[in-house]
N, C-alpha and C positions, 0 to 999 in steps of 0.2 A: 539964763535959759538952759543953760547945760544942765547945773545945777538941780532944774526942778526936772530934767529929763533923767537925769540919774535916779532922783529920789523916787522917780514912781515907775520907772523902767533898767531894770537887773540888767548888769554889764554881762554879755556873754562870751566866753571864752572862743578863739576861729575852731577848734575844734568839739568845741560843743553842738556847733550849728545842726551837724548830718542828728548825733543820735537827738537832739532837742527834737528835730521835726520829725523823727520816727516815733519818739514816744508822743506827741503830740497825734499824727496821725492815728495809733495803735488804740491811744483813749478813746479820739474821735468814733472808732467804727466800735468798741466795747460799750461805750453807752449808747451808740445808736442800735445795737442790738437790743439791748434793756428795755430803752424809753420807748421802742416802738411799740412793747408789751406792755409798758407802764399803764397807760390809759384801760389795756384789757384787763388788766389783775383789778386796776379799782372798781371797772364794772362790775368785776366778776365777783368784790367783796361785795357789792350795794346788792345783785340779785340774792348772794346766798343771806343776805341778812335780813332779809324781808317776811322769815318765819324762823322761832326755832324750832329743833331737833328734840324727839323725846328719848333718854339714852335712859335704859333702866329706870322708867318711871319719874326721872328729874327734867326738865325744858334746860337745856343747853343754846347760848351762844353759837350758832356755828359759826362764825368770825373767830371767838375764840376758841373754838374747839380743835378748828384749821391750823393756826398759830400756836398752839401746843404740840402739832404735830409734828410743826414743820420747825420748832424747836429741838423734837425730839430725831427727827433725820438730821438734824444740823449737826446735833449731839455726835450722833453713828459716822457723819460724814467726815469730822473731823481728826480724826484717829487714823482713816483710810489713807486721809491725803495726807499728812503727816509722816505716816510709814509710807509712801510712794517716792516721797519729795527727799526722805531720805537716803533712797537707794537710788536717786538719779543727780545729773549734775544739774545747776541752776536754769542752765539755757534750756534746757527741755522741759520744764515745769511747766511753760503757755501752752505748748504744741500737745502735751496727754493731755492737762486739763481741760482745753478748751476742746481738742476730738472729744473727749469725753461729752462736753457738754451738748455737741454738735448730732451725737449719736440720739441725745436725751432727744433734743427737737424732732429727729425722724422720728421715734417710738409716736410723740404725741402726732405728730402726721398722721400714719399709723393708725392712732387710735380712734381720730376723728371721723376719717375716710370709711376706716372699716368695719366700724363696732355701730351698732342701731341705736336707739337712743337709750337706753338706759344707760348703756355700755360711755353713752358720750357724756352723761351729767359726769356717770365718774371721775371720765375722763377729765373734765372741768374742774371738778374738787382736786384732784392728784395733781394737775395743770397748775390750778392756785398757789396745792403747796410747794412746788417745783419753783415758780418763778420767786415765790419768798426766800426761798435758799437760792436761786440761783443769782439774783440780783445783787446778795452780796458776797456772795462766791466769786463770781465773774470778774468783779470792783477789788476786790480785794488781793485775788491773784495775781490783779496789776499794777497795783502799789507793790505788794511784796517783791515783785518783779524790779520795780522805779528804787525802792529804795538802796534795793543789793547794788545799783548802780550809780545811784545817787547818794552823797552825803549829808548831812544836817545843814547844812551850810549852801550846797548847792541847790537843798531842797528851798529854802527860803529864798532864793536868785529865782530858780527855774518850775516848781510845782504849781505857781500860780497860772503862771504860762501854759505847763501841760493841760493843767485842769480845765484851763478854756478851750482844748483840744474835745475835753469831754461832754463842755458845754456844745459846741458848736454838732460834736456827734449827735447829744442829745436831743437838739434842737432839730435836726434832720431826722429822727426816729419819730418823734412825735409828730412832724408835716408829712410823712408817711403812714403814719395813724389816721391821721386828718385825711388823708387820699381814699385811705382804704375804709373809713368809716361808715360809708354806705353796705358792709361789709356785714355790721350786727344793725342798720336799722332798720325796724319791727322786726327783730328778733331777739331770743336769748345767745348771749355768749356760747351754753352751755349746750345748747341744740348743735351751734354749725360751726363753731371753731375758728379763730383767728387766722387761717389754712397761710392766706399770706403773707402776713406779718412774722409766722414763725418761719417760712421760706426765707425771708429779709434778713432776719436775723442768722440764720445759717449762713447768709453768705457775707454777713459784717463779721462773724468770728472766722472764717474761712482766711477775711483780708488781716485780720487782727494778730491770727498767729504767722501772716506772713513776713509782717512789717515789726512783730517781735524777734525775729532772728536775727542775729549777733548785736543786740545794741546794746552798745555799753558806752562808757567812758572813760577812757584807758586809764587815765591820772587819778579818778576819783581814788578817796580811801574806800571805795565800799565796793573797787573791783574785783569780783572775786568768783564771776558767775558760774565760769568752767569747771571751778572745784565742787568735790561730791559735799550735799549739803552735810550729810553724819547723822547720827541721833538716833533717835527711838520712834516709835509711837505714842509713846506720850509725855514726849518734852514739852510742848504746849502746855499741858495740864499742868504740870512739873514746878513750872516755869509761875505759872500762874497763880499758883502756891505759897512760892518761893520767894517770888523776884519783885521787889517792892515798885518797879515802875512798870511791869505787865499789867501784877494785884491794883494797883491806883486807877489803872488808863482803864481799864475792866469794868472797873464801878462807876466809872464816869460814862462809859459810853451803856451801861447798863440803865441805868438812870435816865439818861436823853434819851434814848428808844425807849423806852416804860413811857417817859411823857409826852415824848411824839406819837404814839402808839393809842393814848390816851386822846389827846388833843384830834386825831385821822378818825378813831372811830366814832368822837363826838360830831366834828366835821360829816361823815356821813348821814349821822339821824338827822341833819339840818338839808343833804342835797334830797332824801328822799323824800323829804318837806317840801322842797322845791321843786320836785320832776320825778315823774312817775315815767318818763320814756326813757330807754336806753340808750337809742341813739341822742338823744336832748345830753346826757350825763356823761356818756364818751367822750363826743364832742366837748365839752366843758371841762374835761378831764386835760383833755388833750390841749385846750385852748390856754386853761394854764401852764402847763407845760410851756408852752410858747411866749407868753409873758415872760414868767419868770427865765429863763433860759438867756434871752438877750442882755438881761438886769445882772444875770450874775456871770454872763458873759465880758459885761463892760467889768465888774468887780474883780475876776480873777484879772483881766488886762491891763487894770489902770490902778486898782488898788492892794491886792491882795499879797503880792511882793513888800510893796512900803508899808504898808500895816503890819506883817508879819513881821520884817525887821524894826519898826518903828518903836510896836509892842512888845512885843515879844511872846510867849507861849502863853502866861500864865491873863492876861487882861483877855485873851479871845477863850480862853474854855470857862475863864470866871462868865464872862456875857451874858451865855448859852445859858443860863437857867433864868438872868432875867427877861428876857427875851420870852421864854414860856410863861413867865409869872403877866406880863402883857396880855399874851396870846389868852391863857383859862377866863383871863377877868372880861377880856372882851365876848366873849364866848356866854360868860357869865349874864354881864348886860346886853349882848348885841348878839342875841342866834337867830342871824341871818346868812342866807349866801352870800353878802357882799361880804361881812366877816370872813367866811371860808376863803376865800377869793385872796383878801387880803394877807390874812395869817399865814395862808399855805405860801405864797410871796415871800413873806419876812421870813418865817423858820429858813424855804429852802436858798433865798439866796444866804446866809448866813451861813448853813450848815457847808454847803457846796463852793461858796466865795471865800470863806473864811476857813472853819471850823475843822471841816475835812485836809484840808494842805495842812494844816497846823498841827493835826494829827500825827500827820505822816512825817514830815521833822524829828517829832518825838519818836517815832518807831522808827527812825535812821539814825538816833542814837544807841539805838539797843545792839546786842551781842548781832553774829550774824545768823546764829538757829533761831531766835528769837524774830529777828526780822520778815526769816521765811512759814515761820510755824505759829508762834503766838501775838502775832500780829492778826493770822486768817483765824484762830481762835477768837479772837478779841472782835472783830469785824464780822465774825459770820455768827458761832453760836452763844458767843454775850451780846450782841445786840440781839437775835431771834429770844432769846432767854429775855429782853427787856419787849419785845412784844408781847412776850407770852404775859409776862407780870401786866403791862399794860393793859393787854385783852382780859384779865381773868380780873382787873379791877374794878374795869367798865360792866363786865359779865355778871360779877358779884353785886352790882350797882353801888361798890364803895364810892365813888367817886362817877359821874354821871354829869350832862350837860345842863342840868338846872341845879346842880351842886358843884360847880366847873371851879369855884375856889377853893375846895377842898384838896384838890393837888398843887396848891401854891408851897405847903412847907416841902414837900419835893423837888420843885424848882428851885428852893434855897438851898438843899440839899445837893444838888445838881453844880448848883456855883464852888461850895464849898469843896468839895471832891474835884473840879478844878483844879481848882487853888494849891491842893495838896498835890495830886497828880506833876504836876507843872513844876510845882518844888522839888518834888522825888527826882524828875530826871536833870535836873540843874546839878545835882547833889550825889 
């Protein structure tokens, strides 16, 4: 009995206990910020996609038009935080970044409240692109945060663990979705503004940089917070040039957002098939959320510790491409909402049970500039860079829902870069 308690539950150190449940906690309220917004951004893509745009005489995508944008703020954004993070010591990186973000939500307060309507569609479009950067802006600040205090080794004992912190957050953010839902029914998003839900969210980063101060792990190799990070503005870049286990994890996570991206917006032309009401899509947005959430709740608590040691890096990033090779072909013969329902299931308990803790191992063996800079490079604007490829393939109709097997040699593609990836940093 011990035995099978050990293999699927990490032994934890008596002084691990306090910062384990701080970082636990810290996740908890960072993605209940998110996921309470979660459900509103996917409305908010289903309304804008229901016509295109005419830009100099061509019919534009606005889905993808939006995701090139917010590609390209990712781009400007990343250089800024880079140069800040350098002239500050580690423990203060949650507390600017996250005022910072804290300020963004009053502005769209602000904009909803005050501006008449025209003023509030904008505000909806800029809203859109805000939460696509902020979503992995927010997530990513706090791995980079996890890992400067955690090492490779204790990531495998204890990120599974955290990560259900994040679940459980997220799971809370979405049943407040669900509260507040009556909130857009018979209405557009774009008219009246998520007013409370963005309140919610301010006061989960509010708790989030509270229960970020001083945690660390005294013993770890990766403690180091108090010291000034050093570098440049564009050691990120540098790095990613350079350094053959940044360039690997780059194109792997570039690739999985292309086909996730791929796969979400095919997923939508099938809900707008199925439900012409907002509140009908919110709600259903949200109610997966809810699903999934406890699934990969039990995942990161019972399996994601003994699978990450069991396997090892390179068997869980190989997965991940067939797993999409699954998802297109269903897609392919089965475009129905129950497909959507399901797929959206499999991708995110994988990505979030699995995929994601496995990540972050890998980027707690890297230098430690790398840790705090081309890790939020790699997480924020290589994945928004693989939306944008996504969105402008769907845009382009290379690749389309009644041609859904045509990004199959990309999913193999996707394994493959794995594989590589996973052997670079062994090496």
């Amino acid at each position: 009995m011990n035995t099978i308690s050990e293999r699927f539950f990490p032994s934890i150190k008596k002084e691990e206990y306090l910062p384990l449940l701080k970082a636990f906690g810290f996740f908890f309220f960072v993605l209940a910020s998110w996921y309470a917004l979660r459900p509103i951004r996917n409305e908010l893509a289903v309304e804008f996609g229901y016509e295109d745009l005419i830009i100099l005489g061509f019919s534009v995508n606005p889905i993808s038009l939006l995701l090139t944008v917010g590609a390209f703020v990712m781009l400007c954004v990343n250089p800024i935080y880079s140069y800040v993070i350098s002239k500050i010591d580690g423990s203060k990186v949650v507390l600017y970044c996250y005022s910072f973000f804290i300020v963004n939500f009053a502005l769209f307060l602000c904009g909803w409240t005050l501006l008449e309507d025209q003023g509030r569609i904008w505000t909806a479009y800029i809203f859109y692109v805000w939460l696509n950067v902020y979503s992995l802006l927010v997530v990513s600040i706090f791995w980079a945060t996890l890992i400067n205090f955690f090492n490779s080794d204790d990531g495998r004992r204890l990120f599974g663990i955290i990560s259900a912190g994040g679940s459980l957050g997220a799971f809370f953010g979405t049943s407040v979705t669900q509260y507040f839902a009556l909130e857009v029914c018979g209405n557009d998003i774009t008219d009246i503004g998520p007013i409370y839900l963005i309140i919610f969210s301010i006061i989960c980063l509010c708790i989030s940089i509270f229960l970020a101060r001083d945690l660390h792990v005294e013993d770890s190799d990766n403690f180091s917070e108090r010291e000034e990070i050093g570098g440049s503005a564009g050691d990120a870049i540098k790095s990613l040039i350079s350094v053959p286990e940044v360039r690997n994890i780059a194109l792997y996570v570039l690739l999985f957002t292309t086909l996730a991206t791929i796969a979400w917006m095919m997923s939508l032309d099938i809900i707008r098939e199925w439900s012409s009401d907002p509140c009908e899509r919110t709600s259903y947005f949200s109610f997966v959320e809810q699903v999934v959430i406890p699934l990969t709740l039990i995942m990161q608590v019972l399996f994601s510790s003994f699978l990450m040691r069991r396997f090892g890096t390179s068997i869980i990033l190989v997965i991940y491409g067939l797993l999409f090779a699954v998802a297109f072909s269903v897609y392919y013969l089965f475009p129905v909402i129950a497909a959507v329902f399901t797929i959206s299931i499999m991708q995110r308990l994988f990505e979030y049970g699995l995929n994601k803790p496995t990540r972050e191992t890998y980027y707690a063996d890297m230098k430690k500039n790398d840790r705090y800079k081309s890790t939020v490079l790699v997480d924020t604007f290589i994945s928004r860079t693989g939306d944008l490829t996504g969105g402008w393939i769907v845009g382009f109709g290379l690749i389309t829902l009644s041609i859904s097997w045509a990004a199959l040699p990309l999913a193999l593609l996707l394994s493959l870069t794995g594989y590589k990836a996973a052997n670079s940093i062994k090496n």
